[in-house]
Chimera marker file (.cmm) of the C-alpha trace (Angstrom):
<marker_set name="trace">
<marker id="1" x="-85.675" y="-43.978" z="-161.559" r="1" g="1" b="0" radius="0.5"/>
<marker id="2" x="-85.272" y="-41.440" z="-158.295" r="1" g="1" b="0" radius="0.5"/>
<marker id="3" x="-87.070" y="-41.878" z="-155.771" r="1" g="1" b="0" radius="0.5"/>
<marker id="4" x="-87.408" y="-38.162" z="-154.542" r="1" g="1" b="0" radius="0.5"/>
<marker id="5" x="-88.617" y="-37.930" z="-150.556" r="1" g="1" b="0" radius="0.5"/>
<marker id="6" x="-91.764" y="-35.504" z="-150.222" r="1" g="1" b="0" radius="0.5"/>
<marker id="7" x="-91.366" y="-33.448" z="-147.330" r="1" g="1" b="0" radius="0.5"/>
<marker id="8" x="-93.817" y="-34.479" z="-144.614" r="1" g="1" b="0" radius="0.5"/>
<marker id="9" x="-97.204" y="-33.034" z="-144.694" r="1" g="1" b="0" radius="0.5"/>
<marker id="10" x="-97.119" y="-32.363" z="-141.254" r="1" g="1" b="0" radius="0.5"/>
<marker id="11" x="-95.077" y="-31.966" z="-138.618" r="1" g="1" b="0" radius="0.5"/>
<marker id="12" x="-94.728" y="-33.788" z="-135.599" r="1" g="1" b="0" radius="0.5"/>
<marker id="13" x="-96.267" y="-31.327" z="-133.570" r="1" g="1" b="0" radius="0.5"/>
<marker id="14" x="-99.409" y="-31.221" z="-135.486" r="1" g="1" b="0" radius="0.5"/>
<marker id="15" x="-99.543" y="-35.051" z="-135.257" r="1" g="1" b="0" radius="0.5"/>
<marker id="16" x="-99.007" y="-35.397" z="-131.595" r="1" g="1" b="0" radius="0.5"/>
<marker id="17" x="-101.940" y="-32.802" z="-131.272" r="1" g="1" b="0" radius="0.5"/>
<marker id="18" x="-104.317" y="-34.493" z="-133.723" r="1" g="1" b="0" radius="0.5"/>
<marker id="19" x="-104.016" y="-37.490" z="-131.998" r="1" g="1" b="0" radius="0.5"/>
<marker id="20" x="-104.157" y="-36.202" z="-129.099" r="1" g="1" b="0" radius="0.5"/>
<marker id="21" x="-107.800" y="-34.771" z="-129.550" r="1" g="1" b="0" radius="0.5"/>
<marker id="22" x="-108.273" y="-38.124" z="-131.146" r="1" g="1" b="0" radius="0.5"/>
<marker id="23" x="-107.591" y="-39.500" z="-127.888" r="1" g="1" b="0" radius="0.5"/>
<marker id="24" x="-109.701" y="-37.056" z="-125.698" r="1" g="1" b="0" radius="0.5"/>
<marker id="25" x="-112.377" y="-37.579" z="-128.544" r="1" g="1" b="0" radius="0.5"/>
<marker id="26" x="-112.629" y="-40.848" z="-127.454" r="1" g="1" b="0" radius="0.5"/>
<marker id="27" x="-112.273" y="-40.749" z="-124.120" r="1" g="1" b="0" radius="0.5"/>
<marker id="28" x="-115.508" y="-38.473" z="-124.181" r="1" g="1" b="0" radius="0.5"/>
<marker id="29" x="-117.358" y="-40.908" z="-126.331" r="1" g="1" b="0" radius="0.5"/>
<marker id="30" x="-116.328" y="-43.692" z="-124.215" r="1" g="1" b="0" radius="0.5"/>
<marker id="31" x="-117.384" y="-41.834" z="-120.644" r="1" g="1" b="0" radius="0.5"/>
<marker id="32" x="-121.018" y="-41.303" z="-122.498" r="1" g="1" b="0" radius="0.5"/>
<marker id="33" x="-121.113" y="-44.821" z="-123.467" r="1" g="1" b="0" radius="0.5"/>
<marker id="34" x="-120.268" y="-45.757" z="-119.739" r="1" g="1" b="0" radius="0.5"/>
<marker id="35" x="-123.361" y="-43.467" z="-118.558" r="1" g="1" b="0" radius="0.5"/>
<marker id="36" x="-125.749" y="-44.976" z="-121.391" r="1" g="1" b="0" radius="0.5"/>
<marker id="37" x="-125.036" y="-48.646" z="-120.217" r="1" g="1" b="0" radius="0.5"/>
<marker id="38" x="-126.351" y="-47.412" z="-116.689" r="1" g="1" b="0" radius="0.5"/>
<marker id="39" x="-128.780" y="-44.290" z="-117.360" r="1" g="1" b="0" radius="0.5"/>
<marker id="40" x="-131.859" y="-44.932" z="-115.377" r="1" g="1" b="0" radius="0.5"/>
<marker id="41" x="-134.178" y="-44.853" z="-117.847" r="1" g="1" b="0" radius="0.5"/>
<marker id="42" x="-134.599" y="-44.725" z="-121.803" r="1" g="1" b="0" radius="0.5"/>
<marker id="43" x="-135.303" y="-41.156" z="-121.978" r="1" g="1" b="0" radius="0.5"/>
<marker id="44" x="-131.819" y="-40.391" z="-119.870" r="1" g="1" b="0" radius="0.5"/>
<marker id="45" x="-129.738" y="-43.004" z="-122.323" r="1" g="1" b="0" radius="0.5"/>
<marker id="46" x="-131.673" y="-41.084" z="-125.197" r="1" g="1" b="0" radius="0.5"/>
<marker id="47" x="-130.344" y="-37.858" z="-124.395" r="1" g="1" b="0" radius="0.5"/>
<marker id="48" x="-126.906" y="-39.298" z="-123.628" r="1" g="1" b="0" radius="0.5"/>
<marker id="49" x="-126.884" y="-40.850" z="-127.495" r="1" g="1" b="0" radius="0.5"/>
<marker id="50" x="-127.865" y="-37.014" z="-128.819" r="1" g="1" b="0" radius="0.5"/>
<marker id="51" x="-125.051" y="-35.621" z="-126.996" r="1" g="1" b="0" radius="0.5"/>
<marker id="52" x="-122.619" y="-38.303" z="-128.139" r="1" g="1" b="0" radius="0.5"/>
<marker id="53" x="-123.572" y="-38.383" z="-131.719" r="1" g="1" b="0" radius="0.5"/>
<marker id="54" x="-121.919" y="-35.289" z="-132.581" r="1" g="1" b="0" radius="0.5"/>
<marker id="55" x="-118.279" y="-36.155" z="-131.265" r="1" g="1" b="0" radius="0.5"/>
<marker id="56" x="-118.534" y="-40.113" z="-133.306" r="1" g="1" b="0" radius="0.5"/>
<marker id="57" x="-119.323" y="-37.233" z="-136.242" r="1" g="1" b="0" radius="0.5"/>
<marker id="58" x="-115.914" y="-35.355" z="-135.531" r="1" g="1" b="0" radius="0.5"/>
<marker id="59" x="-114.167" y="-38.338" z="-134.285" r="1" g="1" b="0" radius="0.5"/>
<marker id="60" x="-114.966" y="-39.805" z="-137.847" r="1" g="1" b="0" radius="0.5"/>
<marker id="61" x="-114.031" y="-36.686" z="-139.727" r="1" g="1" b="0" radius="0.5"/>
<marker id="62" x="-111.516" y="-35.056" z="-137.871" r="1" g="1" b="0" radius="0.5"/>
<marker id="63" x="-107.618" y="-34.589" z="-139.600" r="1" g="1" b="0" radius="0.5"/>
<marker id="64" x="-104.216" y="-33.235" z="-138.896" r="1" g="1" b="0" radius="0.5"/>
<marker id="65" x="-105.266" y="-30.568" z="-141.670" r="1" g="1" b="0" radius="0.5"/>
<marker id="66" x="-108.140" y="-29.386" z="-138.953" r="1" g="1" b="0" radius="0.5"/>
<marker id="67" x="-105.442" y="-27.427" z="-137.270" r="1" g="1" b="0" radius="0.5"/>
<marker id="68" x="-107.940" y="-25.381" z="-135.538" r="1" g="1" b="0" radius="0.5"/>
<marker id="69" x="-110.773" y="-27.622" z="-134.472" r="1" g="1" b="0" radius="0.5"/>
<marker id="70" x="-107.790" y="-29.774" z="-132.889" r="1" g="1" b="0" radius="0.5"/>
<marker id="71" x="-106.558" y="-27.096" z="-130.956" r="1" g="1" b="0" radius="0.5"/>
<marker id="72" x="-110.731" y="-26.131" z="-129.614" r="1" g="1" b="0" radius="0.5"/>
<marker id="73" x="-110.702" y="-29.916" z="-128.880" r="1" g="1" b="0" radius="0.5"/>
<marker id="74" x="-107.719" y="-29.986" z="-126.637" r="1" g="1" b="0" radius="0.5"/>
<marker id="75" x="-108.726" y="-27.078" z="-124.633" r="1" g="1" b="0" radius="0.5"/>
<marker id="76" x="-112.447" y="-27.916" z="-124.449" r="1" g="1" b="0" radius="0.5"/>
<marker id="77" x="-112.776" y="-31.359" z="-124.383" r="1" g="1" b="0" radius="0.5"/>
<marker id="78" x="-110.566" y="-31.998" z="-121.205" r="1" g="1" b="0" radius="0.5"/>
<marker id="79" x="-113.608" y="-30.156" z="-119.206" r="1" g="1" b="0" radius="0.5"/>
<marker id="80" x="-116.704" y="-31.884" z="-121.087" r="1" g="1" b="0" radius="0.5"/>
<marker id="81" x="-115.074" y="-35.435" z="-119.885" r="1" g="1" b="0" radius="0.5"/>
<marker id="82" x="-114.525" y="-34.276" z="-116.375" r="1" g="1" b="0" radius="0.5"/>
<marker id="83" x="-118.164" y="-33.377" z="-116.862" r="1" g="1" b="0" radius="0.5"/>
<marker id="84" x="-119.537" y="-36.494" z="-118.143" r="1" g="1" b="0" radius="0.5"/>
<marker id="85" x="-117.491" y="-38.672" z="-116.001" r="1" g="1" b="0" radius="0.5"/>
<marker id="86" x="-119.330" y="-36.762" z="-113.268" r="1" g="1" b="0" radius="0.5"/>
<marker id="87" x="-122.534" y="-36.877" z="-114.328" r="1" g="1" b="0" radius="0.5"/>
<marker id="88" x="-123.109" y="-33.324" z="-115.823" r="1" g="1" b="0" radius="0.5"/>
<marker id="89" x="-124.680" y="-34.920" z="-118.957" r="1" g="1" b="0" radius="0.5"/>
<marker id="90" x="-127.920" y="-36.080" z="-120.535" r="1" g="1" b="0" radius="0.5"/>
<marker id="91" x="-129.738" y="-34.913" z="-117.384" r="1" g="1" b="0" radius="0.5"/>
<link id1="1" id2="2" r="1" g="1" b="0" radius="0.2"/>
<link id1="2" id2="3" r="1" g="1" b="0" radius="0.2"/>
<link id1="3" id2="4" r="1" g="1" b="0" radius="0.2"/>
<link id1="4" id2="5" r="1" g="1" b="0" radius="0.2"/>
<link id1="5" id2="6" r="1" g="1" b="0" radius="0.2"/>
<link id1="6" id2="7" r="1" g="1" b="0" radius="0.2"/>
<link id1="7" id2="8" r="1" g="1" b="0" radius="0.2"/>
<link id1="8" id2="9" r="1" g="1" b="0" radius="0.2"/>
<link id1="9" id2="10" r="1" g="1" b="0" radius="0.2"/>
<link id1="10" id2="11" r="1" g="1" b="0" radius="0.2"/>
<link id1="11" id2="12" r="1" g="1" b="0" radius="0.2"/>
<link id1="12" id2="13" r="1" g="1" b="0" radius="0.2"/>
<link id1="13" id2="14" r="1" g="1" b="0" radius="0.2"/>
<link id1="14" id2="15" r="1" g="1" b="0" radius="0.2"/>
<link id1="15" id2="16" r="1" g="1" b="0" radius="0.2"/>
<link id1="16" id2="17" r="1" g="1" b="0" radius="0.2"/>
<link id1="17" id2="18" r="1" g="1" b="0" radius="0.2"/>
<link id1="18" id2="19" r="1" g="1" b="0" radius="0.2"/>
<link id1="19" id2="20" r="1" g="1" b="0" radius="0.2"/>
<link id1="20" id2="21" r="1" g="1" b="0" radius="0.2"/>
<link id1="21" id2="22" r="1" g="1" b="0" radius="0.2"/>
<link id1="22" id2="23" r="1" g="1" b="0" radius="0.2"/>
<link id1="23" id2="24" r="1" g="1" b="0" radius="0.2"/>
<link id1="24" id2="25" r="1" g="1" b="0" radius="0.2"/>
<link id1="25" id2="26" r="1" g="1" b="0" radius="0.2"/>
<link id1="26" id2="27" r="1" g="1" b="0" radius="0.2"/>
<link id1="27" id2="28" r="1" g="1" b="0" radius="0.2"/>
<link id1="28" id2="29" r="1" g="1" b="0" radius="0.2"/>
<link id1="29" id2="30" r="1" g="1" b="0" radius="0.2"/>
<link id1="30" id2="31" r="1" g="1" b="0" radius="0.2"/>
<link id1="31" id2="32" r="1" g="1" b="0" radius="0.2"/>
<link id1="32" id2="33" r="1" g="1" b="0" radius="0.2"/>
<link id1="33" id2="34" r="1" g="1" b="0" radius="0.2"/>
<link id1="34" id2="35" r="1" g="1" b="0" radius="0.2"/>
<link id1="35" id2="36" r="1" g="1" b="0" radius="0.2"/>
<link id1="36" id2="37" r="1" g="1" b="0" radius="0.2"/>
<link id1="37" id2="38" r="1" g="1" b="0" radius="0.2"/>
<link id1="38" id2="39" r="1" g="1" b="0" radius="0.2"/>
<link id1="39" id2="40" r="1" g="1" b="0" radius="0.2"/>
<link id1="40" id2="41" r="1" g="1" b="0" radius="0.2"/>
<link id1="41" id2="42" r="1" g="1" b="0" radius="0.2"/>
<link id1="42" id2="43" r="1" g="1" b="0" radius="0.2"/>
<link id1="43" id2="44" r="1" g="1" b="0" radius="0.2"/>
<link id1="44" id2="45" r="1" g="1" b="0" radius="0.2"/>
<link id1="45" id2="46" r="1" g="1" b="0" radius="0.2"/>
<link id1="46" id2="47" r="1" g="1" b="0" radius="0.2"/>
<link id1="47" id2="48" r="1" g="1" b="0" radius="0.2"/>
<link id1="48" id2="49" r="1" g="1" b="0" radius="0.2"/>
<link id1="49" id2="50" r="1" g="1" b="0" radius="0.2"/>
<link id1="50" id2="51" r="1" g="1" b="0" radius="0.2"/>
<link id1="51" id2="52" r="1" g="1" b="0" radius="0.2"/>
<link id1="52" id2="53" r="1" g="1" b="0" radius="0.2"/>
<link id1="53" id2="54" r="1" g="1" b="0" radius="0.2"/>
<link id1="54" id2="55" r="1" g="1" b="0" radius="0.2"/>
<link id1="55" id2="56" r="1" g="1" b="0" radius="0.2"/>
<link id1="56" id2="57" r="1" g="1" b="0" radius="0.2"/>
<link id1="57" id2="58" r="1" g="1" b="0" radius="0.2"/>
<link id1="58" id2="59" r="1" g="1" b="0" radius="0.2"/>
<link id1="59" id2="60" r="1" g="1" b="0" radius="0.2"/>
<link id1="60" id2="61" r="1" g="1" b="0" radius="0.2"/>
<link id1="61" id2="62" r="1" g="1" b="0" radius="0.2"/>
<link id1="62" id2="63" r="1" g="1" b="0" radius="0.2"/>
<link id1="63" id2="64" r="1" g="1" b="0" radius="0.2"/>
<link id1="64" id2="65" r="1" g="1" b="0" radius="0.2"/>
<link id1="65" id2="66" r="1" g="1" b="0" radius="0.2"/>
<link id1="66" id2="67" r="1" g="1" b="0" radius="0.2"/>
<link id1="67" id2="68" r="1" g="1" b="0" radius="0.2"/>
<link id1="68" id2="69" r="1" g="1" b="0" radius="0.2"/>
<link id1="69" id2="70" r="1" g="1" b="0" radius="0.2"/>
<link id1="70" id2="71" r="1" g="1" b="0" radius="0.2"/>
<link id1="71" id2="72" r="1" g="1" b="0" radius="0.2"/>
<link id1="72" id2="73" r="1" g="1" b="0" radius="0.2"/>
<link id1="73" id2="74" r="1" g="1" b="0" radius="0.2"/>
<link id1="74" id2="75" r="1" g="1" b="0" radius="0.2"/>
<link id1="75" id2="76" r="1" g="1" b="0" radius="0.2"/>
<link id1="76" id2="77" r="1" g="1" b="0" radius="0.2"/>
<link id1="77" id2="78" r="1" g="1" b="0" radius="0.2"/>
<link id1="78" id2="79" r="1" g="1" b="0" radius="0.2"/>
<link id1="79" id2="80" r="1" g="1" b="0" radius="0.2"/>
<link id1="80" id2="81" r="1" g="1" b="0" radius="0.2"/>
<link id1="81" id2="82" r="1" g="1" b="0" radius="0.2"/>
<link id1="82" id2="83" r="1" g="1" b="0" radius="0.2"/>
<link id1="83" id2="84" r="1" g="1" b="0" radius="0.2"/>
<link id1="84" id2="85" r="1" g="1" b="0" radius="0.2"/>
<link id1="85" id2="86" r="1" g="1" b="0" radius="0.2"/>
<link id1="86" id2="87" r="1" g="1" b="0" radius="0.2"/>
<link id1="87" id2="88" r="1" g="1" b="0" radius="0.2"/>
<link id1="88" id2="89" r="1" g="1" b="0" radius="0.2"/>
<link id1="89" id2="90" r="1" g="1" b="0" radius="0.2"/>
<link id1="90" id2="91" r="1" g="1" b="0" radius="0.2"/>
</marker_set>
């Protein structure tokens, strides 16, 4: 029996980006999570959650075959934590 190598279904590239929006991903879901633990009040940390839900949605279904929703991610996403880390969310 041969064992015949496949050629790789992506390259390295394409995997350093994916997980690099993987990364930013969560680094965006993590800096809401930060501002839900301290919101100052229920309706604030509500808010927070609906803008967060979408990205653990993406987070969850995002792949190297996503090609362009990875790329989107790593130019937009670097912004929208700078945001949320300052406080330009849920408010």
């Amino acid at each position: 029996m041969t064992n015949h190598a496949r050629p790789p279904r992506w390259t390295a590239a394409e995997m350093d980006s994916y997980e690099r929006a993987r990364d930013l991903l969560n680094a965006v879901i993590s800096a809401y999570s930060g501002r839900i633990g301290v919101a100052p009040g229920p309706d604030v940390a509500r808010a927070l959650r609906a803008e967060r839900a979408p990205l653990l949605a993406e987070r969850d279904s995002l792949s190297a075959d996503d090609r362009e929703r990875v790329a989107e991610i790593l130019f937009e996403m670097p912004e929208r934590l700078r945001s949320v880390r300052a406080g330009g969310a849920g408010e």
